[in-house]
N, C-alpha and C positions, 0 to 999 in steps of 0.2 A: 104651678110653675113646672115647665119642662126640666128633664133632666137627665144628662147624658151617663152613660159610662162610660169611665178615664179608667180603670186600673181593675185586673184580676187576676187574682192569688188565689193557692189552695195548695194545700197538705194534705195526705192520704194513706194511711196504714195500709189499708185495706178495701174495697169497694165491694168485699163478699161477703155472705153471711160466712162463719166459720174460716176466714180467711187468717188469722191468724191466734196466738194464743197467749196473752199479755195478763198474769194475775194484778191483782187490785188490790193494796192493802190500806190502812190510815196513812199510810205517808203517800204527800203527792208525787203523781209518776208524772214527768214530760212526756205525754203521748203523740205531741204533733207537732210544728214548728214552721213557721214562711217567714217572706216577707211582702211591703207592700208599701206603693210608693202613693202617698197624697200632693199632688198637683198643685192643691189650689186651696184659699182658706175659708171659702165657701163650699162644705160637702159634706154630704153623709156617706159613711161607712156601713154596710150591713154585710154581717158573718153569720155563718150558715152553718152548725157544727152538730153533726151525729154520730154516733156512738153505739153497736152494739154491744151485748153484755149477758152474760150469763151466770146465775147465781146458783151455786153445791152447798150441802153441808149447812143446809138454814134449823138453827135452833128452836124449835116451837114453841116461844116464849113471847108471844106479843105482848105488849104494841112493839119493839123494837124487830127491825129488820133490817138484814145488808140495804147499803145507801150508795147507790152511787151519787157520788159529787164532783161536778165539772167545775173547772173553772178555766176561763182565757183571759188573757192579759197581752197587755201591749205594752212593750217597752217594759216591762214588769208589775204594771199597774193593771189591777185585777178591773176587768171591762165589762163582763159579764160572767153571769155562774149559772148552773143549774142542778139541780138535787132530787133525784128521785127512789125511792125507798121499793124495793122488792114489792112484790105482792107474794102473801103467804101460798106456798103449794105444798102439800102433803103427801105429792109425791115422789117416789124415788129419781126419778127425772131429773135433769137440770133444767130451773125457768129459762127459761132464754127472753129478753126484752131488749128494744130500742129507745133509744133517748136521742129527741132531737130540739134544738133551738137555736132560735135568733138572738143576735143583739146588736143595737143600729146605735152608731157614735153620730155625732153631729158636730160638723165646726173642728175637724181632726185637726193638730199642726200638721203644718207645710212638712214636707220630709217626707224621710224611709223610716220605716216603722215595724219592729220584729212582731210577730203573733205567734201567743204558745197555748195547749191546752196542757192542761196538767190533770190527771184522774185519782181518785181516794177513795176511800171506803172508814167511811169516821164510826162504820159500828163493824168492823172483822170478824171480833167476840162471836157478833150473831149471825155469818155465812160468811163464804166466799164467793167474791165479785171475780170474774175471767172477761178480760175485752176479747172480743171474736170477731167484729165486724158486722156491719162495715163501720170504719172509723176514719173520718176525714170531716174538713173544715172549709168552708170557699169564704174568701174576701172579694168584697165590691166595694168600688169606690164611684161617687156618683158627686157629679158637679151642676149647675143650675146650666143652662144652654144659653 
């Protein structure tokens, strides 16, 4: 089945690698925010959200490793998440990685509708998480033709 775009949103920290400097701890941070209007009650929603990150200070103790933990939510209801755990480096360096994902809603309510990412770090203990960029989110909204 065809199908059109009706509506796009997005949120943006930053579009640079190193553009900006946002530390990351176990408490969730608000890192982005929009909104977004669904039309019609036949649609899919797909969000597009990435996040750069860079992880200092990693204790050589595996298995546990700084985590980043995404989560986005509509209206406050958690709609997607994603969770990716450092990989070990032994050196004096900071890792630097990206994290990116999707998550597609189907059958949205009619309405305006808020979208937030919130960022954590549920093992601190074992590093520090810094958001650097780029960090931004895109909303589509997509109706049958």
């Amino acid at each position: 089945m065809a199908q059109t775009l009706v509506e796009f949103g997005r949120s943006f920290q930053t579009n640079l690698d190193n553009g900006v400097i946002i530390p990351i701890n176990a408490t969730a941070k608000l890192i982005l925010e929009f909104g977004i209007n669904v039309p019609q009650a036949t649609n899919f929603v797909e969000l597009t959200t990435t996040v750069g990150w860079q992880v200092t200070n990693v204790f050589a103790t595996p298995p546990d490793q700084p985590k980043l933990f995404l989560q986005v939510l509509m209206d406050g209801i958690v709609v997607g998440s994603a969770e990716q755990e450092s990989i070990s480096n032994d050196e004096e360096e900071p890792l630097e990685m990206t994290t990116t994902f999707q998550s597609i809603l189907t059958n949205v309510s009619v309405g305006f509708h808020v979208l937030q990412v919130f960022a954590s770090n549920p093992e601190d203990i074992q590093g520090d998480i810094t958001l650097t960029g780029p960090i931004n989110i895109t909303g589509k909204v997509y109706t049958p033709v």
